[in-house]
C-alpha positions in Angstrom: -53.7 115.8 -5.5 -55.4 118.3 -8.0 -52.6 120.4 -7.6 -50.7 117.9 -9.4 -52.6 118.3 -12.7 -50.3 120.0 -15.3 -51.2 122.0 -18.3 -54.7 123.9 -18.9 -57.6 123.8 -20.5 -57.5 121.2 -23.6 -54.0 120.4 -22.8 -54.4 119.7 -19.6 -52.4 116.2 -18.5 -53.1 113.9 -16.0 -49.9 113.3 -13.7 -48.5 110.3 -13.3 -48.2 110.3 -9.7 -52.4 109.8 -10.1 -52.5 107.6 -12.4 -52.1 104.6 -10.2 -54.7 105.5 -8.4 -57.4 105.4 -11.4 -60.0 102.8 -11.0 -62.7 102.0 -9.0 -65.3 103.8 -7.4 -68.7 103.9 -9.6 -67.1 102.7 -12.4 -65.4 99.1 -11.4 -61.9 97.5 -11.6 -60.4 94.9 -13.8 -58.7 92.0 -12.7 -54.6 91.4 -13.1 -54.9 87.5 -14.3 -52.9 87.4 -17.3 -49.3 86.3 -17.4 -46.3 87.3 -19.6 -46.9 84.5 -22.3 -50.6 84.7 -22.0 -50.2 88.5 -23.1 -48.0 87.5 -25.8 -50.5 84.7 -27.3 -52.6 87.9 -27.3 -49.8 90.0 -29.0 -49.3 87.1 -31.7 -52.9 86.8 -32.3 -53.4 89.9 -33.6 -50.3 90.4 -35.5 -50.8 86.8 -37.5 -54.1 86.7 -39.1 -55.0 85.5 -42.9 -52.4 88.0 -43.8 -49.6 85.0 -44.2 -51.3 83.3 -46.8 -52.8 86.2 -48.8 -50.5 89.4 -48.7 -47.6 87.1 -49.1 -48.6 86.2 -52.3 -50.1 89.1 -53.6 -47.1 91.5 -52.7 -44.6 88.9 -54.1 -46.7 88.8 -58.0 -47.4 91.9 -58.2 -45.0 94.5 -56.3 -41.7 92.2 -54.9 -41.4 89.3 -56.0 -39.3 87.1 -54.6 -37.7 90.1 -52.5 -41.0 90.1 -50.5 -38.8 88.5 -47.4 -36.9 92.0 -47.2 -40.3 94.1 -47.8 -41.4 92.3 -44.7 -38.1 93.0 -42.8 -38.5 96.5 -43.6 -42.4 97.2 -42.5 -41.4 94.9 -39.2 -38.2 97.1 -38.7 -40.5 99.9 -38.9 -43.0 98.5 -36.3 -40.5 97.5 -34.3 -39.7 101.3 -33.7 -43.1 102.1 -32.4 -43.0 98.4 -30.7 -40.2 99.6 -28.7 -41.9 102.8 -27.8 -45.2 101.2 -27.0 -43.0 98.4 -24.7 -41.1 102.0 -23.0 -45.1 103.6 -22.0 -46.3 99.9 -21.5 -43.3 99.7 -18.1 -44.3 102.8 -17.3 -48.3 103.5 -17.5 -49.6 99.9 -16.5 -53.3 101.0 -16.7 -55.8 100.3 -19.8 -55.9 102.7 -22.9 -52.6 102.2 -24.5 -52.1 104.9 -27.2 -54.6 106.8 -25.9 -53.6 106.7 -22.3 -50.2 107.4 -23.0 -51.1 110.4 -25.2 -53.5 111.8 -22.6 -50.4 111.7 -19.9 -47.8 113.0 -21.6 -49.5 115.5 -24.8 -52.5 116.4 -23.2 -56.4 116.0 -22.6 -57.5 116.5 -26.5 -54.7 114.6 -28.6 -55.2 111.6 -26.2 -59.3 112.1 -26.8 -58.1 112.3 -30.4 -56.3 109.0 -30.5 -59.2 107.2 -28.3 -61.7 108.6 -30.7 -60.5 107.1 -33.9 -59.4 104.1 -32.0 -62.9 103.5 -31.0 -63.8 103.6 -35.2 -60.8 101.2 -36.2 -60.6 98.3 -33.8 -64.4 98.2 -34.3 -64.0 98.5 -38.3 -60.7 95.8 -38.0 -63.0 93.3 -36.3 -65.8 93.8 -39.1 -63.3 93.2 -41.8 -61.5 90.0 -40.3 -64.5 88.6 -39.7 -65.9 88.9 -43.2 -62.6 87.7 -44.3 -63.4 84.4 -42.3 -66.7 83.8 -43.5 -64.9 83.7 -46.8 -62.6 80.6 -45.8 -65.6 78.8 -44.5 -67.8 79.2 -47.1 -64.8 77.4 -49.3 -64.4 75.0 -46.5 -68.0 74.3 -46.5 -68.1 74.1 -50.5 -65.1 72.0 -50.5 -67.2 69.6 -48.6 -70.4 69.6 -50.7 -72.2 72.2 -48.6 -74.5 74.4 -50.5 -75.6 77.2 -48.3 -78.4 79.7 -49.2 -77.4 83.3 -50.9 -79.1 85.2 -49.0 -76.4 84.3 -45.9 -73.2 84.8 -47.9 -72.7 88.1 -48.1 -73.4 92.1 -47.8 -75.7 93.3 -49.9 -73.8 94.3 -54.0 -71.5 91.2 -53.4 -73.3 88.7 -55.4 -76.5 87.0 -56.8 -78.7 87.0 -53.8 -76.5 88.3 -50.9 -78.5 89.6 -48.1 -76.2 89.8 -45.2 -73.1 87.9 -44.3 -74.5 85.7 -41.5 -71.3 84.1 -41.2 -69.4 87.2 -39.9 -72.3 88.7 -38.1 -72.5 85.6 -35.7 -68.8 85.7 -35.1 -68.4 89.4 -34.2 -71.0 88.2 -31.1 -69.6 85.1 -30.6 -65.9 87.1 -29.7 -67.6 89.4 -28.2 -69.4 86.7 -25.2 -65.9 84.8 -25.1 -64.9 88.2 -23.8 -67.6 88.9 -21.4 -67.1 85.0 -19.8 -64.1 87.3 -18.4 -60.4 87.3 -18.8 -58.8 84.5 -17.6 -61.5 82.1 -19.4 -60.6 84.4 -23.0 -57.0 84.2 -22.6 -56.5 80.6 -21.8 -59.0 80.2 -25.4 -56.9 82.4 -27.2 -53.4 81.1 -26.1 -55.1 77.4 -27.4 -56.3 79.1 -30.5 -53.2 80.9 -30.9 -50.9 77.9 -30.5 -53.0 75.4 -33.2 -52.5 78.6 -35.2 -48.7 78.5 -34.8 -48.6 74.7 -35.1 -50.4 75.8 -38.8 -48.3 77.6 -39.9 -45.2 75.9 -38.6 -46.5 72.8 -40.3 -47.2 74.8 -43.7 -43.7 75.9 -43.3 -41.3 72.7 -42.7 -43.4 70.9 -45.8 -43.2 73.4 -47.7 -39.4 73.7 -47.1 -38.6 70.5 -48.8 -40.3 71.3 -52.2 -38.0 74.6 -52.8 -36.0 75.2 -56.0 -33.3 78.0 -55.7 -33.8 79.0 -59.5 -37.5 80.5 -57.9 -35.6 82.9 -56.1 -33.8 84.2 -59.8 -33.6 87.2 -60.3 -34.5 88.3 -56.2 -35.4 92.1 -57.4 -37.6 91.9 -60.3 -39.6 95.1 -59.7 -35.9 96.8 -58.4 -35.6 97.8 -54.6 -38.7 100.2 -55.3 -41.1 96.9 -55.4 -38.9 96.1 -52.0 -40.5 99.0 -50.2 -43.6 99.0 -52.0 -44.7 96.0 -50.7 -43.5 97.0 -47.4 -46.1 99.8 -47.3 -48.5 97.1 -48.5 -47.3 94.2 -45.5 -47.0 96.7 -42.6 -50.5 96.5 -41.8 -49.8 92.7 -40.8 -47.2 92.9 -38.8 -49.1 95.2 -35.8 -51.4 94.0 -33.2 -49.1 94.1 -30.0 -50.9 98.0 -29.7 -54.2 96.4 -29.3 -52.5 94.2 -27.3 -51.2 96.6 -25.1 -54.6 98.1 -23.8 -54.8 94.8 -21.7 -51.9 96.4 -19.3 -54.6 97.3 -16.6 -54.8 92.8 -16.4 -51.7 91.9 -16.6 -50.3 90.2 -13.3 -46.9 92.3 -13.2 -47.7 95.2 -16.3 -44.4 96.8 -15.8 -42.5 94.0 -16.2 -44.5 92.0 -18.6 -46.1 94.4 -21.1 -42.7 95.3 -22.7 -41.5 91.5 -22.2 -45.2 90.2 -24.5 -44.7 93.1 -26.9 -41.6 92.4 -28.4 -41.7 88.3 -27.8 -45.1 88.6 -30.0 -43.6 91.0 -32.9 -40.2 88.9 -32.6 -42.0 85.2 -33.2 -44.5 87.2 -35.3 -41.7 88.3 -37.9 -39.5 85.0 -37.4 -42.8 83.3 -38.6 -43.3 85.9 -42.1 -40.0 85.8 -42.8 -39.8 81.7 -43.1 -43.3 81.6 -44.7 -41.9 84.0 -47.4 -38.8 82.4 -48.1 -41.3 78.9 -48.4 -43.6 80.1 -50.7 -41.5 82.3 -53.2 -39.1 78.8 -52.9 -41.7 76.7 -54.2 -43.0 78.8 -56.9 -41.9 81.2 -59.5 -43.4 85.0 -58.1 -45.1 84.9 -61.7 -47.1 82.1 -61.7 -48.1 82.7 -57.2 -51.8 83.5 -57.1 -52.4 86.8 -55.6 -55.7 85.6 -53.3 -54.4 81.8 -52.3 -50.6 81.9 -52.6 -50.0 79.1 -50.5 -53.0 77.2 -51.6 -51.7 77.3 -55.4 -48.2 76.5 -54.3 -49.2 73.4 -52.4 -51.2 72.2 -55.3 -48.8 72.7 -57.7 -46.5 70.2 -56.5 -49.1 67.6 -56.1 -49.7 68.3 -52.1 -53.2 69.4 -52.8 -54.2 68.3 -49.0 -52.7 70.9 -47.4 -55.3 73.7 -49.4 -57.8 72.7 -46.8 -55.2 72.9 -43.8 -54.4 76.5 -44.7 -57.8 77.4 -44.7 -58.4 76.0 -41.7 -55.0 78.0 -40.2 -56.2 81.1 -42.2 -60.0 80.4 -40.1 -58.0 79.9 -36.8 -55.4 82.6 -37.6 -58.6 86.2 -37.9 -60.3 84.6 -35.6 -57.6 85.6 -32.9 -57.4 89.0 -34.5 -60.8 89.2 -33.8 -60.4 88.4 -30.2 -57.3 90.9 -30.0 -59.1 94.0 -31.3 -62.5 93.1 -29.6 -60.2 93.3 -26.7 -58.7 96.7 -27.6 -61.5 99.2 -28.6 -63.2 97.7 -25.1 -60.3 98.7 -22.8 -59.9 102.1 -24.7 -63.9 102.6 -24.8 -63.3 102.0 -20.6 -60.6 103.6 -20.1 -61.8 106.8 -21.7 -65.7 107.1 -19.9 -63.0 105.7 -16.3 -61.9 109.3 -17.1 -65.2 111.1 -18.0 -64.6 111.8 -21.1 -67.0 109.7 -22.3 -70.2 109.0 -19.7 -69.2 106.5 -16.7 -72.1 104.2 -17.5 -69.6 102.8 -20.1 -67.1 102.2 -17.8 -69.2 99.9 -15.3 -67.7 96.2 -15.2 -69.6 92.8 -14.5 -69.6 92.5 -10.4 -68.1 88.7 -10.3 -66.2 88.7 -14.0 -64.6 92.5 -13.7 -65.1 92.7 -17.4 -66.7 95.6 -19.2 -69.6 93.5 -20.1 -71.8 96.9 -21.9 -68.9 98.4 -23.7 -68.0 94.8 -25.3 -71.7 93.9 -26.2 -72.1 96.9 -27.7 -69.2 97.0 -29.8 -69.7 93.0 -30.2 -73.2 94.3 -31.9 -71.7 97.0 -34.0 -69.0 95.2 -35.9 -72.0 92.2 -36.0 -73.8 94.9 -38.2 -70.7 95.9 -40.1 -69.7 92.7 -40.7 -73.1 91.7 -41.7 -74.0 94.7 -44.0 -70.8 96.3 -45.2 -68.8 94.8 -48.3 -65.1 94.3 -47.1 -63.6 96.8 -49.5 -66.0 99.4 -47.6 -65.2 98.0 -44.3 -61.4 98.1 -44.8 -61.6 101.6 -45.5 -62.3 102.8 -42.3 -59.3 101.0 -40.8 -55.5 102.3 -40.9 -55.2 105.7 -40.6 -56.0 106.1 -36.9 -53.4 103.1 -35.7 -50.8 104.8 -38.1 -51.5 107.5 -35.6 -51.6 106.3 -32.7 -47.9 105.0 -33.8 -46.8 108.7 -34.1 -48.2 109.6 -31.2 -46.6 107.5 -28.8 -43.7 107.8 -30.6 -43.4 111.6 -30.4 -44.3 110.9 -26.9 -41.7 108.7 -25.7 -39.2 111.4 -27.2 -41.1 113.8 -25.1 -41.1 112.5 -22.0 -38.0 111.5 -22.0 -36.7 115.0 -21.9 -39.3 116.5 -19.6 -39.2 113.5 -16.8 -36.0 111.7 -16.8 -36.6 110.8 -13.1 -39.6 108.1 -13.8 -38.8 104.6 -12.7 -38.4 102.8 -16.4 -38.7 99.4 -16.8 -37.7 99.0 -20.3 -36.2 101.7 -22.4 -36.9 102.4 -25.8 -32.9 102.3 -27.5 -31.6 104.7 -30.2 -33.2 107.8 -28.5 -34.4 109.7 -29.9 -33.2 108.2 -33.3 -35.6 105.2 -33.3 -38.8 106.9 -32.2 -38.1 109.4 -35.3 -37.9 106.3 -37.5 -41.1 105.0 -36.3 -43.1 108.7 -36.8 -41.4 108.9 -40.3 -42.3 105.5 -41.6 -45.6 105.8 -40.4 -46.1 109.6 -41.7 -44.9 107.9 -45.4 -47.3 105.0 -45.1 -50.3 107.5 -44.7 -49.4 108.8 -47.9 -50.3 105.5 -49.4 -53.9 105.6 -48.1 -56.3 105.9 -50.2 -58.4 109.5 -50.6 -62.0 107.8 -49.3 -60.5 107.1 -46.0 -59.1 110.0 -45.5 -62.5 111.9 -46.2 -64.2 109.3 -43.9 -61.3 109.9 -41.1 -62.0 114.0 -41.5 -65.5 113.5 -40.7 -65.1 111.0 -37.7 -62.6 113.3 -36.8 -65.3 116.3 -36.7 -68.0 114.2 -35.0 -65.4 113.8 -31.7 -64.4 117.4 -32.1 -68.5 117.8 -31.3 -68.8 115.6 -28.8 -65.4 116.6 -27.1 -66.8 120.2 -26.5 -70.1 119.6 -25.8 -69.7 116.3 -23.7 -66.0 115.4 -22.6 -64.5 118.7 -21.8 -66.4 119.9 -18.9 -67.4 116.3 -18.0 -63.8 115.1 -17.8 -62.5 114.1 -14.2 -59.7 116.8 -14.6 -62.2 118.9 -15.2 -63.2 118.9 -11.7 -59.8 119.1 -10.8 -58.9 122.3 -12.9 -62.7 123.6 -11.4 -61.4 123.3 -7.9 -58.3 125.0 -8.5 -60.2 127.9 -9.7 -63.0 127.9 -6.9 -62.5 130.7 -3.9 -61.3 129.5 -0.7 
């Protein structure tokens, strides 16, 4: 089968006539438990997080107003292009890794260790963040009920009088990180309950809300001109992905080649229907001018005397990052596998539980590492680290589903991505323009993660890699 291998060197590719046959051996196996709507809850989880009742609000103030429905439909219009490219690779590569799996097949050895590298940072750093963000909602919850906690617990260090660490967070990075190590069909069937009281949330927050709208709210539609429209798509896009983290969970799904695609674009679908509603709700019940830009919702409620409902959105919001939690956690650990399954990282990563078939070292360890980001980091600091990478990993397997395409028509697709290759383009443009928008900290911060994995690629992965041996044997005399 070495013969097989294409490309050389740092481009080398693994085949997909091999890739099948990856797994096992010294490293371990995961399980195919999870069905089509399990993979979805997991889809849906990480798409909806606090993001509904904050960035609704804040983009419609300050950059959209009541036009914030449309810059929704634009950044999920958007996602959907790399969604259906993601669903196109998810039919055809049903093995863990997602982006960087898909990059390692089709562009070669280093831009797929490129994509798994910075992966590895941003899931980690997402996790960090959303958890802080939750240990925001209950400290309210907690205040709300005459709780007075100590400082020292309730938050990073330079975040207030007293802050220590943010014990809150730390303890729910390791609490998502055992849920995922009871193994997967005991963490799905949590976060498909979780995920549907989070729907239920929101759907609730939603029909109320509906009945306390005034059309004059929604005059004028364009008060910051189609500008603020995409604007505040640029600002929303960032909440409306999550089926790529989803996707690294291929390698467990009962029937990946059927259901990945199906899950992806269910969970972006019910995803968006659910934005799209919420928006229309909330710039309904209150002029964009007087919404507040942290707790939208929360002032909206209140200001039509349904002040009961604060504490059910912050409940929802609690719910809703605690399934984005669970849906990154579950990402950077498949990638982290799949990556040291192919040497490129050392196998002892890549070892599973003998009875669960989970990667039970990879997900305490990055269970502990997003414990002490979340614990020790300010979120503004935190947040920085995320984006770039997944915007990416987007034109990546975008680029990549143009590219194969052309160079093997003759794979058995399951799902194909429409538009070719006009919709891929649309997904590598939007997310080349959105990278513009990031600020110049993250982009120093992603130049030297990027230089630490260009280290570690040449003096660890490249000769260590299992195509390594392949492209070794090839050379040795017969």
């Amino acid at each position: 089968m070495a013969g097989l291998r294409t490309g050389k060197g740092v481009l080398r590719r693994k085949p997909f006539e091999q890739i099948e046959e990856t797994g096992g051996g010294e490293t371990g196996q995961l399980t195919r438990v999870l069905g089509v709507w399990q993979l979805t809850a997991i889809g849906v989880g990480g798409i909806i997080g606090a993001g509904i009742f904050t960035l609704a609000g804040a983009v419609a103030n300050g950059k959209a107003g009541p036009a914030v429905v449309l810059s929704f439909l634009v950044a999920g219009i958007a996602s959907a292009a790399a969604a259906f490219s993601y669903a196109e690779f998810a039919g055809l590569i049903p093995k863990a890794g997602s982006a960087y799996t898909y990059g390692y097949a089709v562009l070669g050895e280093l831009p797929g260790w490129f994509i798994g590298w910075d992966l590895l940072l941003e899931y980690t750093a997402i996790v960090s963040v959303v958890a802080i963000g939750i240990s925001g909602y209950f400290s309210f919850l907690l205040g709300s009920l005459g709780v007075d906690l100590p400082a020292w617990m309730l938050g990073a260090p330079g975040t207030g009088d007293g802050h220590r660490m943010d014990l809150f967070a730390a303890l729910l990075c390791l609490l998502i990180a055992w849920l995922l190590n009871l193994g997967m069909r005991n963490a799905a069937r949590f976060e498909m309950a979780v995920v549907g009281l989070k729907v239920v949330v929101v759907i609730v927050v939603i029909v109320v809300g509906a009945f306390h709208i005034r059309s004059s709210n929604y005059v004028p539609f364009f008060p910051y001109g189609v500008g603020g429209v995409f604007a505040g798509a640029a600002t929303v896009f960032f909440a409306v992905f999550g089926y790529d983290a989803m996707s690294t969970a291929a390698e467990e799904s009962k029937d990946a080649t059927r259901h990945m695609p199906r899950a992806i674009l269910y969970s972006l679908a019910i995803a968006m229907t659910l934005y799209v509603l919420a928006c229309l709700v909330l710039t309904g019940m209150q002029k964009y001018t007087e919404i507040d830009r942290v707790s939208g919702f929360s002032t909206a409620f209140q200001s039509v005397g349904l002040t009961w409902l604060a504490d059910v959105i912050a409940v929802g919001a609690i719910i809703g990052i605690l399934t984005v939690m669970f849906t990154f956690m579950l990402g950077v650990t498949r990638v982290w596998f799949s990556m040291s399954r192919d040497g490129l990282l050392p196998k002892w990563f890549a070892k599973t539980h003998p009875v669960r078939h989970v990667p039970t070292r990879v997900t305490w360890i990055v269970g502990v590492v997003s414990a002490l980001i979340a614990g020790f980091l300010p979120i503004v600091e935190a947040a920085e680290l995320t984006n770039i990478g997944i915007l990416l990993a987007f034109v990546v397997v975008c680029a990549a589903v143009i590219v194969l395409r052309y160079r093997r028509p003759d794979l058995p697709r399951t799902f194909r991505t429409p538009g070719m290759p006009f919709v891929p383009a649309v997904g590598i443009a939007f997310s080349l323009w959105l990278i513009t928008f990031l600020a110049w900290q993250t982009w120093v911060r992603f130049v030297v993660w990027f230089l630490i994995g260009l280290v570690v690629y040449f003096a660890y992965s490249y000769r260590h890699s299992e195509l390594a041996g392949a492209e070794a044997g090839e050379r040795a005399p017969e």
